[in-house]
N, C-alpha and C positions, 0 to 999 in steps of 0.2 A: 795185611788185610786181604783175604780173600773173596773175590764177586768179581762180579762182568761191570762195564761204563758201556753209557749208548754214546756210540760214534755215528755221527751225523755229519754228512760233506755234501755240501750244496753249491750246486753254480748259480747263475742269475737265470738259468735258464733250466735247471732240473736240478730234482733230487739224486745222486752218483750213489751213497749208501745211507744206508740206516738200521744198525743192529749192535745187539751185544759186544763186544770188545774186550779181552782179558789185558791186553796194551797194544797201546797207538805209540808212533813213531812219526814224531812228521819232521819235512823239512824247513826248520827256521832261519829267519834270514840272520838270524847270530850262532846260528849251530841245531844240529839236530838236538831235540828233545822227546824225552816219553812221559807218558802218563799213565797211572794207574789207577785204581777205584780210591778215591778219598784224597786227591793230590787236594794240592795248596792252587786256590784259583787263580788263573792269570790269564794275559792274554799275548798274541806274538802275533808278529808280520812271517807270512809263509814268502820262500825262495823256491823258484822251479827245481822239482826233484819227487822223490817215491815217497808217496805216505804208505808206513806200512802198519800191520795189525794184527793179532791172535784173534780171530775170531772167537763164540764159544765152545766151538768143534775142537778147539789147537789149533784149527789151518791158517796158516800163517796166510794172509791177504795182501795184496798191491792195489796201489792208485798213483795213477799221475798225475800230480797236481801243478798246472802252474801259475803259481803265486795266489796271494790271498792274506786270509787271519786265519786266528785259531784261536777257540775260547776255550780253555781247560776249568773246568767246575768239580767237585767231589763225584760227581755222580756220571757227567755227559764230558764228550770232547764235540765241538761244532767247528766245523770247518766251512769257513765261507773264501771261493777260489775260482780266481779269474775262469779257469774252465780245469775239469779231472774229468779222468778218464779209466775206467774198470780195468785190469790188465786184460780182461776176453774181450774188450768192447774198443781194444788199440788196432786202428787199422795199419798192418804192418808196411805194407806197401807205400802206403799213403806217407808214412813219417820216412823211410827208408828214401823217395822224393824228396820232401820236405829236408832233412839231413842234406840230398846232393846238390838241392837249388841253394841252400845256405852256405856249403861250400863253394860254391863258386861265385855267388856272391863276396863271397870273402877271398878269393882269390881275383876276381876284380878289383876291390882293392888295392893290390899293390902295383895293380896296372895301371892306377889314378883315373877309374871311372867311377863316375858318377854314382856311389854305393853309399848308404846309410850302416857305415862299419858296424854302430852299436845294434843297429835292429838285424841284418844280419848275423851279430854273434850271439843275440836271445834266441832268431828262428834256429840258430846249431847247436845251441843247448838244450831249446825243448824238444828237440826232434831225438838227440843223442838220450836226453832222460825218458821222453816213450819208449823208445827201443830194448834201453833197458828193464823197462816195466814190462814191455811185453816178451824179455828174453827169461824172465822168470816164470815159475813152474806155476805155480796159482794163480 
């Protein structure tokens, strides 16, 4: 089937996109999935990682999404997600921080202070999956 789906990604605090889509790609928490125009509806738990997308241009899009749902409909994808972020709207700086304070946190750790292992090792994965969103070209 050929057409566009409206791809909609919302935080609890803004709208991130809202437009045509030729396929989405996101990250599910049982594995990546895509959609096309006319899929089979469902719904799925999002995993921090890159939603991506063919815009209706071809230009292939990035978002960082971490965690969340996803409603797949014949026509629309809805993404509702703890916080995304536009690949041009990544502050690089700021996650490249975020990355080094996570790392050392976790390097604490094994020195038996006082460290919340697990929340340390989501702030090193969502900092490592911006990075990578914003080391892509679109």
């Amino acid at each position: 089937m050929a057409g566009n789906i409206i791809l909609e990604v919302v935080t609890p605090e803004k709208s991130v996109v809202s437009e045509e889509a030729k396929i989405v790609v996101a990250p599910g928490s049982l594995g990546e999935f895509g959609v096309l125009i006319g899929h089979t509806p469902f719904l799925s738990t999002l995993k921090v990682g890159s939603l991506r997308y063919m815009d209706a241009n071809n230009v292939e899009r990035y978002v960082f999404i971490s965690g969340g749902f996803a409603e797949a409909l014949p026509g629309k994808v809805t993404v509702l997600a703890e916080s995304a972020e536009r690949r041009r709207d990544i502050d690089l700086e700021r996650a490249k921080s975020a990355m080094e304070r996570a790392q050392k946190r976790l390097t604490d750790v094994s020195k038996k202070q006082d460290v919340d292992f697990m929340r340390a090792r989501i702030a090193l994965e969502r900092a490592l999956h911006r990075l990578r969103v914003a080391g892509t070209r679109r």
